[in-house]
N, C-alpha and C positions, 0 to 999 in steps of 0.2 A: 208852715212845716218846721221851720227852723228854729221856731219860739217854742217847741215839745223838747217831749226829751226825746224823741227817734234819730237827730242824728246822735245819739250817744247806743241805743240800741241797734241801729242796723246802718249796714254798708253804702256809703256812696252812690255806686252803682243803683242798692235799693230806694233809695229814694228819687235820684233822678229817674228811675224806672214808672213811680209813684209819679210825680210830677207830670211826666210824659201822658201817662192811662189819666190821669186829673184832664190834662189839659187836652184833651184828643176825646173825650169824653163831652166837652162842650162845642169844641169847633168839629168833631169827627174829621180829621182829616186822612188817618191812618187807620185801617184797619188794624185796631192792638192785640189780640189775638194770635191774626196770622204773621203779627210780626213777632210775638212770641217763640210760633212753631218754628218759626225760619229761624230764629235763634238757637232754639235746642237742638233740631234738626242737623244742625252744621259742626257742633262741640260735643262733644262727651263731657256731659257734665254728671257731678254726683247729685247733683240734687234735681228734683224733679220738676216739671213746669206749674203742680200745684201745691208744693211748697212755696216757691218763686212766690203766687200767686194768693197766699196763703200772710206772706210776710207783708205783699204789696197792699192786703186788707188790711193789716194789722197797722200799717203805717196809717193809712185813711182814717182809721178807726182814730188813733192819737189826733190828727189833725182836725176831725168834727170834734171832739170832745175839748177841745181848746179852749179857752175863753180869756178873755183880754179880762187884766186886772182893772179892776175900776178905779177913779181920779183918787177916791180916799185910798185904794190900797195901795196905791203909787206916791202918794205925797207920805203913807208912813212908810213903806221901802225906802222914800229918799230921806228921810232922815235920818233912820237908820243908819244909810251907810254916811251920809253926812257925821253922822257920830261917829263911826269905824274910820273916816278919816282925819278926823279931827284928833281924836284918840293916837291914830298911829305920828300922826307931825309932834306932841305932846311927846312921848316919848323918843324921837329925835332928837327933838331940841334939848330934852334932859340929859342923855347922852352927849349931845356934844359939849353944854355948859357943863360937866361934869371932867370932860377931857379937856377942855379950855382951862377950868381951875386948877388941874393936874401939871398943866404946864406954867401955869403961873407960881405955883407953890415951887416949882422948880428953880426955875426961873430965878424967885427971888433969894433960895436957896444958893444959886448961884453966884450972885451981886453982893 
């Protein structure tokens, strides 16, 4: 679930929600349902239990359409960013030999 982008579209709550109806779905230990009603039941909420139930699809739905990137897409993703950081230390290090020479020019201005 966490490898989607659902936790960028929906709430905490919703996904742990998700998670719970996933995981209660194979071992049944909870009626998720009636544990639903007894939630709406108790709060005045603006939103309705199949909205709730609506989004809790929608997350599922992200989560089967998943797919793990395979060993090639992943060894050129890590190059990539193998290059973005090699790239960013590159420009440090210019920066700093560039401030280093600025005090040497000083420096010897000084002497």
């Amino acid at each position: 679930m966490m490898l989607t982008d659902a936790p960028l579209l929906f709430t905490p709550g919703q996904l742990a929600l998700t998670a719970l109806r996933t995981s209660n779905a194979l071992h049944k230990v909870v009626d998720f349902d009636s544990f639903l009603s007894g939630i709406f039941s108790h709060k005045n909420s603006t939103h309705t239990m199949g909205e709730l139930l609506e989004s809790l699809d929608a997350i599922d739905s992200w989560v089967r359409k998943y797919t793990s990137p395979s060993e090639k897409e992943l060894k050129h993703i890590d190059r990539k960013l193998k290059s973005c950081w090699g790239h960013d230390e590159g420009k440090k290090r210019e920066k700093k030999s560039k401030h280093k020479s600025r005090k040497s020019s000083k420096e010897a201005q000084n002497v």
